[in-house]
C-alpha positions in Angstrom: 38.1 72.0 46.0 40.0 70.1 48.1 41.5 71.1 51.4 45.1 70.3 52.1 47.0 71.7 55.6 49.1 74.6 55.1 52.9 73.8 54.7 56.0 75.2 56.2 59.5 74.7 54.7 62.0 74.4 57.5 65.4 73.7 55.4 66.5 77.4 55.5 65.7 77.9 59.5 68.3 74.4 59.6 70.9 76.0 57.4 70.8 79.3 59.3 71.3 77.4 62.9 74.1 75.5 61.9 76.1 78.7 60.1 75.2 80.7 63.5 76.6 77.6 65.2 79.7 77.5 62.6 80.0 80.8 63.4 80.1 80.9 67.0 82.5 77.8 67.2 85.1 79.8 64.6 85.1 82.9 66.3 84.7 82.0 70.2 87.8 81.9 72.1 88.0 78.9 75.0 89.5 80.2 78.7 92.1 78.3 79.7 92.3 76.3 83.0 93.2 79.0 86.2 95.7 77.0 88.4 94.4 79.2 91.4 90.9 80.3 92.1 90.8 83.0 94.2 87.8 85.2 95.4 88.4 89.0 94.9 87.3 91.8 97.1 83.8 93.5 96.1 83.7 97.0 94.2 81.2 99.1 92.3 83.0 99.7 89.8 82.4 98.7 86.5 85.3 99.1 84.2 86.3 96.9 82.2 90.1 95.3 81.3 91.0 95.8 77.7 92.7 92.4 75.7 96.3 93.5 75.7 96.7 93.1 79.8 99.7 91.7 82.2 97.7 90.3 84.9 99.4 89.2 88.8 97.4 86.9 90.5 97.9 86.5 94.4 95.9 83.6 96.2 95.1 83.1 100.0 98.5 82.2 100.9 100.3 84.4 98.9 101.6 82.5 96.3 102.2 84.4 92.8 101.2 83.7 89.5 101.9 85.5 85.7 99.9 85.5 83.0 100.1 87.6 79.7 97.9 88.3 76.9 99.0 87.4 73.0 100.6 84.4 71.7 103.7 85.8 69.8 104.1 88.1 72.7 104.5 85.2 75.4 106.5 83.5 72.8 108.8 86.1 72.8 108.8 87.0 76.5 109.7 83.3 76.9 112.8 83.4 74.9 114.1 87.0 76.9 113.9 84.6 79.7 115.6 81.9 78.8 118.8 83.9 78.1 118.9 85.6 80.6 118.3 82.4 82.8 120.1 80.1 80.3 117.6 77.7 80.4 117.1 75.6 76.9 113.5 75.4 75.7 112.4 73.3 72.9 110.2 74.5 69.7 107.7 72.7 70.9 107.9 74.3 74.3 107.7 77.7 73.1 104.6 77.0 71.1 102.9 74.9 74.1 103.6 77.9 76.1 102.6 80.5 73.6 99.0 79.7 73.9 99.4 78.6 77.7 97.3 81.0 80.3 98.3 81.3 84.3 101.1 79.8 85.6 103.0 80.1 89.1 106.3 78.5 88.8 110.3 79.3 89.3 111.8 79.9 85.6 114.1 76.2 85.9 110.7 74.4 86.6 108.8 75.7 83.6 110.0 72.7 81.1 109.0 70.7 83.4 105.6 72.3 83.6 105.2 72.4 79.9 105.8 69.3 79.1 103.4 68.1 82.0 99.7 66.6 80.5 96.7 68.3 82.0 96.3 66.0 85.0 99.5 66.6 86.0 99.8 69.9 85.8 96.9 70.5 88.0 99.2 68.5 90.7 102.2 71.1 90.0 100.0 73.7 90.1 98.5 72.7 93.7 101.9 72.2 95.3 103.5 75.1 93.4 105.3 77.8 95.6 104.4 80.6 93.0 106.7 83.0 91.0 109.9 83.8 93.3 109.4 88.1 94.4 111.8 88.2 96.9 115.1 90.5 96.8 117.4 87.7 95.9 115.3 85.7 93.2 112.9 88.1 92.0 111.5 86.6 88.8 108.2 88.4 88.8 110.3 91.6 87.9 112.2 89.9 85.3 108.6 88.4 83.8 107.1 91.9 83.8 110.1 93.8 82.3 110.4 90.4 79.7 106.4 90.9 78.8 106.6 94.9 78.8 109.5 94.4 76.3 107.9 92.1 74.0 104.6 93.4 74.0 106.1 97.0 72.8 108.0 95.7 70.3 105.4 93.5 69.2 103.1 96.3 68.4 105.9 97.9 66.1 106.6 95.5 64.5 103.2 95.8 63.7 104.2 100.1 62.9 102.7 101.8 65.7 104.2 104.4 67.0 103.5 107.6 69.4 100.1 107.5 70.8 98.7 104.7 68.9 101.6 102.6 70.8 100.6 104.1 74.1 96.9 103.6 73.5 97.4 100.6 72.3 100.2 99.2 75.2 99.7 96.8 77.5 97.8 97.2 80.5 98.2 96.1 84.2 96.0 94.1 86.7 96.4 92.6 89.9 93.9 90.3 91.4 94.2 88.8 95.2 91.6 87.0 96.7 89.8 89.2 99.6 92.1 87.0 102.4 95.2 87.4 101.3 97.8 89.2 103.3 98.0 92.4 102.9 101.9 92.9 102.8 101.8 90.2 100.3 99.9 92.2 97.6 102.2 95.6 98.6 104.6 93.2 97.5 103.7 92.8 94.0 102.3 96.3 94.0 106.2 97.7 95.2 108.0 95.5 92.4 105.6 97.1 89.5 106.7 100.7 91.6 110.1 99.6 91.4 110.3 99.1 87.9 108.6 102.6 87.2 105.1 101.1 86.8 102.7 103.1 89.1 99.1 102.5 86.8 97.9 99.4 87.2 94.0 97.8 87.6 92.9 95.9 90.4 90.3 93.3 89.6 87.3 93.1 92.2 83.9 91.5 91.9 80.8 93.9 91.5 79.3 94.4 94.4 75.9 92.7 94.0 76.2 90.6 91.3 77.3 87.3 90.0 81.1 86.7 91.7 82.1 85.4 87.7 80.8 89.2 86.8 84.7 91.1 87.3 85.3 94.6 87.2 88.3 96.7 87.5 89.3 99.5 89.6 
């Protein structure tokens, strides 16, 4: 009888990479640019921020920036602002913004901001002076009340109610790099007390591990 060499059949080992790699592309979600990298304190504490978060992010010299989770959430956070600041934004706008991540800039400068191409933005965000906190232009309060408001009616629209609301609300976090000024961060920390917000998370590195590994504390 003749010998022949044994045979394997790769064509299902090719289908199954490219559905794991279909897979991955349809369900991974892409981080958006940070306009500020700042290097948290270190902690050992390993708790971990749920999706549904309002996060404050102080740099070295203690310039501000928002960001908020969900896009029909920041969508709607966007448009409190506007009336209250009567400032016009454009369809486009809202939706550019909607899936937008960190920014640090007065209200009246956002349509500027939005319409801005990458490159450019990465300019504004380098000479940005941050989200106004003080006592006669505080915006961050307004931004936090804005995102509180549309993130609870968000969810009932969705028709939660009672505790599935509360477990379900948004969170708070508050990351400053481990240089910044201390009175700067009581600042933010005093504006969340003032509007009758005293749980909140700050985000720290784990002590011995990768600075990219966050936890919350």
């Amino acid at each position: 009888m003749p010998r022949s060499s044994p045979s394997l059949d790769m064509t299902p080992m090719v289908d199954l990479a490219f559905l794991l790699v279909t897979f991955f592309m349809l369900t991974s979600k892409f981080r958006a640019t940070e306009p500020v990298v700042v290097d948290p304190p270190s902690s050992t504490s390993q708790i971990l921020l749920p999706e549904n978060v309002m996060l404050v992010t102080v740099d070295t010299t203690g310039r501000v920036f928002f960001d908020l989770t969900g896009k029909d959430v920041r969508r709607k956070m966007l448009e409190g602002m506007a009336q209250k600041y009567q400032i016009g934004f454009s369809e486009q706008q809202y939706q550019r913004f909607s899936v937008m991540g960190t920014f640090g800039m007065p209200v009246k400068d956002l349509p500027s901001y939005i319409d801005a191409d990458e490159k450019k933005r990465v300019l504004m965000d380098k000479n940005a002076l941050g989200v106004p906190t003080d006592s006669l232009h505080n915006q961050l309060a307004d931004w936090i009340l804005q995102g509180y408001s549309s993130s609870q009616n968000n969810l009932m629209s969705k028709g939660l109610a009672g505790k599935d609301l509360k477990a379900k609300g948004i969170r708070y976090a508050i990351k400053a790099d481990g240089l910044t000024n201390y009175k700067k961060v009581k600042r933010v920390i005093d504006i969340f007390g003032e509007n009758q917000i005293f749980q909140f998370n700050l985000i720290t590195n784990l002590k011995g591990a990768a600075p990219a590994l966050a936890a919350a504390h």
